[in-house]
N, CA, C and O atoms as a GROMACS GRO file, in nm:
protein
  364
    1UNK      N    1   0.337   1.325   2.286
    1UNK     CA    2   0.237   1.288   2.189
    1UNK      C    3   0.292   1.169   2.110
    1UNK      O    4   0.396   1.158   2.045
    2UNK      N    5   0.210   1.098   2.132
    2UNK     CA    6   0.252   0.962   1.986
    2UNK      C    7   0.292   1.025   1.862
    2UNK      O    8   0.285   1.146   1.842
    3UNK      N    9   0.340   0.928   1.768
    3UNK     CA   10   0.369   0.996   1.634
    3UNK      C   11   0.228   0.935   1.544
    3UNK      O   12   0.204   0.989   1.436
    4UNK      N   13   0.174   0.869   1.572
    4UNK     CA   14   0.061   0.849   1.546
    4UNK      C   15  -0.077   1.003   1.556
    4UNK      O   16  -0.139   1.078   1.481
    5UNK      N   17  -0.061   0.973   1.698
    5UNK     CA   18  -0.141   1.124   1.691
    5UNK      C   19  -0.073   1.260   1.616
    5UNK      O   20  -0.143   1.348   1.565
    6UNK      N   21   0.060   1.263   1.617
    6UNK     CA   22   0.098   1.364   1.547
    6UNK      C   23   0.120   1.368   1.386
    6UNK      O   24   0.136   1.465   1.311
    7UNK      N   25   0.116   1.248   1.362
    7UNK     CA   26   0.041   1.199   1.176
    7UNK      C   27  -0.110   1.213   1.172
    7UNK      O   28  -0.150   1.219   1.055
    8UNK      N   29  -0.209   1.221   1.264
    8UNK     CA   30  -0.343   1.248   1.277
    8UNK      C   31  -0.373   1.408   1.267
    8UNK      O   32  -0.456   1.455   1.188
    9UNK      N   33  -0.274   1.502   1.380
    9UNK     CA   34  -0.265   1.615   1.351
    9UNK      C   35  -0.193   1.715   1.207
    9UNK      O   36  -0.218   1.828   1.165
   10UNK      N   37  -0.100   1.611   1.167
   10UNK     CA   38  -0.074   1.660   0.967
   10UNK      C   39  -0.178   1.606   0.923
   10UNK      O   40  -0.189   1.672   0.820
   11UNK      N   41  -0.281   1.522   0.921
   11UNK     CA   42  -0.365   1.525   0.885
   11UNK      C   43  -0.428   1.644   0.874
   11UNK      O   44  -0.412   1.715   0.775
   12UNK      N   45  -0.521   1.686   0.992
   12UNK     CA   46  -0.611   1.759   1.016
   12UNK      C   47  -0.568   1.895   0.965
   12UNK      O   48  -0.657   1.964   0.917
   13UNK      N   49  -0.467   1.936   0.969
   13UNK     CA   50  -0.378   2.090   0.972
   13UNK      C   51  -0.339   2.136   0.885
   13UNK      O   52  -0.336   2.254   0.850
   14UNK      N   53  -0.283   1.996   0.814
   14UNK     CA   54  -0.180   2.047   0.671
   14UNK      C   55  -0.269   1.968   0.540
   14UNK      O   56  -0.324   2.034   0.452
   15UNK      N   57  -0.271   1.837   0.543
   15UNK     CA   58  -0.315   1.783   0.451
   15UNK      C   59  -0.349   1.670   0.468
   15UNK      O   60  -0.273   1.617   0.550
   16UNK      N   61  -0.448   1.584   0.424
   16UNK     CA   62  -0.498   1.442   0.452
   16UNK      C   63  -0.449   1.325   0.396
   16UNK      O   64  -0.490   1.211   0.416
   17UNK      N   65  -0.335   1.371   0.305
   17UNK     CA   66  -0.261   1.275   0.231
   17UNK      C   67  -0.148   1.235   0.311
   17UNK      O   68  -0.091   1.130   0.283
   18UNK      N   69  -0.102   1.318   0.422
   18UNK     CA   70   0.045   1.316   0.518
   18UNK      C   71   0.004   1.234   0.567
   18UNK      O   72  -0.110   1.217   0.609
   19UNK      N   73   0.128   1.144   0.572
   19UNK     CA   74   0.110   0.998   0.663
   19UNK      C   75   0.276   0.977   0.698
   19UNK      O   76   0.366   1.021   0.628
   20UNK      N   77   0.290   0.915   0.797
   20UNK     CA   78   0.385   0.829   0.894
   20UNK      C   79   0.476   0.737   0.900
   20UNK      O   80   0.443   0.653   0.983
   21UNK      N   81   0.623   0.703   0.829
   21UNK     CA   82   0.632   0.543   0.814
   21UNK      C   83   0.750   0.521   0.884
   21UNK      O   84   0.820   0.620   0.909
   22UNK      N   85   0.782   0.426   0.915
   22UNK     CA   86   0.833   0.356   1.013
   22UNK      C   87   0.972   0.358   0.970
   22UNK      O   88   0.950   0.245   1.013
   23UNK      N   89   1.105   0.370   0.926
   23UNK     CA   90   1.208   0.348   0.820
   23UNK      C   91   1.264   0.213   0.822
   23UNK      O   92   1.345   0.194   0.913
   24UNK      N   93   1.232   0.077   0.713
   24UNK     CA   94   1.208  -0.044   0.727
   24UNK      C   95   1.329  -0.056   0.784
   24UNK      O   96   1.342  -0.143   0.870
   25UNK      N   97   1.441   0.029   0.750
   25UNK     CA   98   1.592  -0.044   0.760
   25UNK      C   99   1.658   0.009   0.878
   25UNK      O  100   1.762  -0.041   0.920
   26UNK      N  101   1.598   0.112   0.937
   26UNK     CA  102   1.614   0.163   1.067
   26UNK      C  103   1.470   0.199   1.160
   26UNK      O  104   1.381   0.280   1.134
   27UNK      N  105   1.485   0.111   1.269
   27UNK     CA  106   1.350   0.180   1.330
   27UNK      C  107   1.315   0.209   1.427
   27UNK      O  108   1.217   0.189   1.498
   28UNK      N  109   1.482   0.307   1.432
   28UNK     CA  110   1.485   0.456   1.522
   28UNK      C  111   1.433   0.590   1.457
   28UNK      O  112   1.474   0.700   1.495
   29UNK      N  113   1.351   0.577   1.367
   29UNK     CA  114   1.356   0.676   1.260
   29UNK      C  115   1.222   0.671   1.163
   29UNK      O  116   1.178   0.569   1.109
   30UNK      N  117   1.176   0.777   1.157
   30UNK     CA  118   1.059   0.737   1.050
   30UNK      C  119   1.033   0.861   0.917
   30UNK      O  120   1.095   0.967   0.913
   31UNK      N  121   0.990   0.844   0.875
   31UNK     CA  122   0.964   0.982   0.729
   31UNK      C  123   0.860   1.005   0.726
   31UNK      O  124   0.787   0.911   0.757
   32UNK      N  125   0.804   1.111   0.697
   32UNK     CA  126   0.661   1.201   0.681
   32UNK      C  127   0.657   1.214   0.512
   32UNK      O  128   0.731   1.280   0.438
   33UNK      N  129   0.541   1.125   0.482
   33UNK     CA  130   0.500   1.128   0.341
   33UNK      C  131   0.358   1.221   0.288
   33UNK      O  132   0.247   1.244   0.335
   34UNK      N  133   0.421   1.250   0.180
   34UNK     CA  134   0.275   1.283   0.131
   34UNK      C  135   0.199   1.174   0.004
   34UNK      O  136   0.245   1.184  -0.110
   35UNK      N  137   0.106   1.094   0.026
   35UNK     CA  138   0.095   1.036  -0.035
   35UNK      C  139   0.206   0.901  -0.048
   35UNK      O  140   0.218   0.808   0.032
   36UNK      N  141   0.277   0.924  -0.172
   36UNK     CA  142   0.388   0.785  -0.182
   36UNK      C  143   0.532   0.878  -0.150
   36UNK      O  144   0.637   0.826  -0.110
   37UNK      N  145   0.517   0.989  -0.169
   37UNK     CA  146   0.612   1.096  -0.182
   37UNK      C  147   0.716   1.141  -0.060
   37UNK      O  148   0.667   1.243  -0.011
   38UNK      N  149   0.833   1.108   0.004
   38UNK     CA  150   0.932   1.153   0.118
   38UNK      C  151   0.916   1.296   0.117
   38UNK      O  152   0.984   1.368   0.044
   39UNK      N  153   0.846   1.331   0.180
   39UNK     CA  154   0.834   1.496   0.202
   39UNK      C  155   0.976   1.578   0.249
   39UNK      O  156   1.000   1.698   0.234
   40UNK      N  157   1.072   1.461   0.318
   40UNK     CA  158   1.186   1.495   0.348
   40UNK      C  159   1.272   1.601   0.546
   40UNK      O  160   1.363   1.670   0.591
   41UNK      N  161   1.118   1.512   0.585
   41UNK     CA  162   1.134   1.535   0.761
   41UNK      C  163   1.118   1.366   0.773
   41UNK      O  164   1.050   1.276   0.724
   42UNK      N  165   1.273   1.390   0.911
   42UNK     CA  166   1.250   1.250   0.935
   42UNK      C  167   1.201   1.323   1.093
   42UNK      O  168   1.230   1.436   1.132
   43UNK      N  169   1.128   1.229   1.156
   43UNK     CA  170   1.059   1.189   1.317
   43UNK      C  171   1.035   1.080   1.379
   43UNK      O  172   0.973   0.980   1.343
   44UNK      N  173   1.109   1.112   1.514
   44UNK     CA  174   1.056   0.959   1.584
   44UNK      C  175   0.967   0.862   1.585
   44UNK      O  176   0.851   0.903   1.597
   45UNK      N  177   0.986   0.707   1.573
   45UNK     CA  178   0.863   0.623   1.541
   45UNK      C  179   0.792   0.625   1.672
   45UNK      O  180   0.704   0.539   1.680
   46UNK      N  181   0.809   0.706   1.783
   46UNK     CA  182   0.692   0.619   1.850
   46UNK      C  183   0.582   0.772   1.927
   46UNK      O  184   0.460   0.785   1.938
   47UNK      N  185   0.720   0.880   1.973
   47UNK     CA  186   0.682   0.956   2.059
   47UNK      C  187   0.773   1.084   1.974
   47UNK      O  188   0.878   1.072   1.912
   48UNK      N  189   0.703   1.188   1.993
   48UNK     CA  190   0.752   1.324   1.955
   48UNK      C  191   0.725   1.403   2.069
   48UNK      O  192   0.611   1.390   2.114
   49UNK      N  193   0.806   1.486   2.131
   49UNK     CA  194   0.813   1.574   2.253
   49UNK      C  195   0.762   1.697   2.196
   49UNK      O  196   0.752   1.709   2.074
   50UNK      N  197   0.730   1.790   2.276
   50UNK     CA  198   0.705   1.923   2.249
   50UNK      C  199   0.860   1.977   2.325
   50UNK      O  200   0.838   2.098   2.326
   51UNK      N  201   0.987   1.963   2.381
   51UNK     CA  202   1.058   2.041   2.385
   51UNK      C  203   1.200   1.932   2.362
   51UNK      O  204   1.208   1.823   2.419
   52UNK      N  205   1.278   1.973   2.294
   52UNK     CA  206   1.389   1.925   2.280
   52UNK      C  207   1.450   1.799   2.408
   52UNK      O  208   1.457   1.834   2.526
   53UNK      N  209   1.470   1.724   2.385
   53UNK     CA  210   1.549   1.613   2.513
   53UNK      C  211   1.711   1.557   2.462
   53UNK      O  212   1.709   1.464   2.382
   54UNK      N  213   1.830   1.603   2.500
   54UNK     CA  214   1.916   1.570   2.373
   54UNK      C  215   1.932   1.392   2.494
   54UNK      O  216   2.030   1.324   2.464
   55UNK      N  217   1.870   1.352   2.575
   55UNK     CA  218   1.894   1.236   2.586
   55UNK      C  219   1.788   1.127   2.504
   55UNK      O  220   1.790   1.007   2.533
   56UNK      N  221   1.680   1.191   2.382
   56UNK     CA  222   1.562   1.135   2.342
   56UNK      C  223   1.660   1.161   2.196
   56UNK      O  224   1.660   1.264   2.129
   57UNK      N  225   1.728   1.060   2.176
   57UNK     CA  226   1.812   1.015   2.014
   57UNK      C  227   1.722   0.947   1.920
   57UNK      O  228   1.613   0.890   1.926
   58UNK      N  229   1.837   0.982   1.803
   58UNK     CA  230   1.793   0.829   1.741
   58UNK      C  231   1.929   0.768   1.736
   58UNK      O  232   2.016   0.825   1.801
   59UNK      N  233   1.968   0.628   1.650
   59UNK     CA  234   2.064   0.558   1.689
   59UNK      C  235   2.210   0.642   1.656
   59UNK      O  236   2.307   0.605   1.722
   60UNK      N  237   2.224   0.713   1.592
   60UNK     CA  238   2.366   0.811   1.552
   60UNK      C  239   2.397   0.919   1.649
   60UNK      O  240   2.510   0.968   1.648
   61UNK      N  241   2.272   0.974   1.764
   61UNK     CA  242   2.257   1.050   1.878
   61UNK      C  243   2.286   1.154   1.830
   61UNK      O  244   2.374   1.224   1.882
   62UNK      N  245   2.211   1.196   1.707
   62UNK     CA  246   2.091   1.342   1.658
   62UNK      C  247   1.959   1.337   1.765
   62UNK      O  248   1.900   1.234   1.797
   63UNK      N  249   1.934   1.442   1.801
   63UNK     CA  250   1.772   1.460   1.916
   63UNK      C  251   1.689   1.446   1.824
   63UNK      O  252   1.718   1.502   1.718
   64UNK      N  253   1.583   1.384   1.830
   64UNK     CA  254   1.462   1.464   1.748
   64UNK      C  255   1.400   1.544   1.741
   64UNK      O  256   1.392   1.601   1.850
   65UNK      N  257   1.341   1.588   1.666
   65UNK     CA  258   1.309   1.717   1.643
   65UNK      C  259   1.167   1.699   1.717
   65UNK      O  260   1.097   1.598   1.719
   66UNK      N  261   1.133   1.872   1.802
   66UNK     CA  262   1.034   1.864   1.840
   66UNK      C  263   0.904   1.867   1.727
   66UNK      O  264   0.913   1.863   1.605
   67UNK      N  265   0.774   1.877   1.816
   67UNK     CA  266   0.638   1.875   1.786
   67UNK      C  267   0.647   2.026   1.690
   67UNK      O  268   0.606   2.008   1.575
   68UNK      N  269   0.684   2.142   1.716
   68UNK     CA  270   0.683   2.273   1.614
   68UNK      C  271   0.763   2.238   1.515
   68UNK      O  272   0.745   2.238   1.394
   69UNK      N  273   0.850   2.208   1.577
   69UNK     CA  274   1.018   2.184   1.460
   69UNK      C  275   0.900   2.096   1.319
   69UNK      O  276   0.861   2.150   1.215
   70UNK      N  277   0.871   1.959   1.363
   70UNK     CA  278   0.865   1.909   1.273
   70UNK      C  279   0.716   1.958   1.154
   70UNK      O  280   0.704   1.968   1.032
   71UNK      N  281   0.639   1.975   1.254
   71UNK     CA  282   0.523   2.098   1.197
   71UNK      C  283   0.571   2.196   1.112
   71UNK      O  284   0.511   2.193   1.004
   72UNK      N  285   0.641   2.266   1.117
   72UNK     CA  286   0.700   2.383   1.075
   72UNK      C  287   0.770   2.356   0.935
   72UNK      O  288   0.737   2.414   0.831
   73UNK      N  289   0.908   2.224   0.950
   73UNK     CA  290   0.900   2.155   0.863
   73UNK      C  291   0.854   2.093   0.768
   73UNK      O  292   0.905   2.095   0.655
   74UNK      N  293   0.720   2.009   0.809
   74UNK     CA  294   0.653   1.954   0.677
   74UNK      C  295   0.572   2.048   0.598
   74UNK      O  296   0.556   2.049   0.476
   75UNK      N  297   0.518   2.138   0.699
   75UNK     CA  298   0.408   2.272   0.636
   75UNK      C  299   0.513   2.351   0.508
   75UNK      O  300   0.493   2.368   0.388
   76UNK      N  301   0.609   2.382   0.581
   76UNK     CA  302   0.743   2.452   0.455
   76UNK      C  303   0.766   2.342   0.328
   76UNK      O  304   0.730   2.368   0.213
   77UNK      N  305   0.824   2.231   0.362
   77UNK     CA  306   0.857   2.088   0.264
   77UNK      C  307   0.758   2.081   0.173
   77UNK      O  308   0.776   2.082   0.051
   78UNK      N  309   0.658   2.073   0.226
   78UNK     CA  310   0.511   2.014   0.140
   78UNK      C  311   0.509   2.108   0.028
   78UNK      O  312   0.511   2.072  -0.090
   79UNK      N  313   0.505   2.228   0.068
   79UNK     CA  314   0.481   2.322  -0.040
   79UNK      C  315   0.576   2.342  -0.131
   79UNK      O  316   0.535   2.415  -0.222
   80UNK      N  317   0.686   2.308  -0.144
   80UNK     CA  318   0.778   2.322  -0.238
   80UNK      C  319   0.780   2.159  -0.279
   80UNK      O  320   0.799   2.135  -0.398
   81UNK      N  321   0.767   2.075  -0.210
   81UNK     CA  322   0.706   1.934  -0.273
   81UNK      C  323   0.616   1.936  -0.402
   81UNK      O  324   0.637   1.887  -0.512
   82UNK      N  325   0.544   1.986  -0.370
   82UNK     CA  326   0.396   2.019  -0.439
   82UNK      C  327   0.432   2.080  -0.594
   82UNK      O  328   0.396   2.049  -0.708
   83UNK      N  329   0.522   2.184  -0.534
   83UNK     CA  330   0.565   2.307  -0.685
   83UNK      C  331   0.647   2.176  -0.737
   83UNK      O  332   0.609   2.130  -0.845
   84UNK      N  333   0.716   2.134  -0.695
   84UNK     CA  334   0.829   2.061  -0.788
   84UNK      C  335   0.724   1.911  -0.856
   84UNK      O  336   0.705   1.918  -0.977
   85UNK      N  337   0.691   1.842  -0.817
   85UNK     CA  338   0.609   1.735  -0.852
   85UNK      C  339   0.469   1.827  -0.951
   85UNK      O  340   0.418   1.770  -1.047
   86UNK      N  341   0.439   1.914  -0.925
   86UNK     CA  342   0.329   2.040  -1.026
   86UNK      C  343   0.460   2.096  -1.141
   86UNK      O  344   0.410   2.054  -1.245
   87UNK      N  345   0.519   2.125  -1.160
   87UNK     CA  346   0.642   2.164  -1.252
   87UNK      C  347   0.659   2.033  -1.313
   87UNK      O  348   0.609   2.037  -1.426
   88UNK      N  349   0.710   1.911  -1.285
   88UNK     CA  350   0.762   1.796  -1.320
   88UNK      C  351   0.626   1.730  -1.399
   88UNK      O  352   0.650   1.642  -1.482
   89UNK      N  353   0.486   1.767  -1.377
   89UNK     CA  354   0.432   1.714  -1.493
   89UNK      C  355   0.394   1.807  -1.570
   89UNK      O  356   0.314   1.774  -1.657
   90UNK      N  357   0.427   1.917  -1.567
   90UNK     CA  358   0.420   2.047  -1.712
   90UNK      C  359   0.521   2.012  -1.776
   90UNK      O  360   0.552   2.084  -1.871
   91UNK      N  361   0.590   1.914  -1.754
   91UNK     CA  362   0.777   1.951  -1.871
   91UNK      C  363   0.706   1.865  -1.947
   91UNK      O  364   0.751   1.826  -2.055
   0.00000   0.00000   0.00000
């Protein structure tokens, strides 16, 4: 799956604010935002697998994380994103 389509599917699934970016200074590598916000999953810029490939790196030769992995990830992230940025304007 593209990471495109799989920023289309955090769309649809999790939230419409999740979006995709490229990492300007590396771009073996990209971050899943919410809004302006680093949700704090990084994923491949071009292609995300559904099963692990440890020959599918990024430049330090960490695998990327699959299609669940990173799902699983932002769905968990987001929500404690959310509490902390919801807390941070009650103080």
């Amino acid at each position: 799956m593209t990471t495109k389509d799989f920023e289309l599917k955090l769309q649809k699934e999790i939230d419409e604010k999740l979006n995709i970016r490229v990492n300007p200074n590396h771009d073996d590598i990209a971050g899943v935002y919410w809004g302006d916000e680093y949700v704090g999953v990084a994923v491949p810029p071009k292609e995300i697998h559904e099963d692990v490939s440890y020959g599918y790196t990024d430049a330090l030769g960490v695998p990327y994380k699959t299609i669940d992995t990173a799902f699983a990830m932002v769905k968990g992230k987001l929500v404690s994103l959310k509490a902390f940025l919801a807390e941070e304007q009650n103080v």
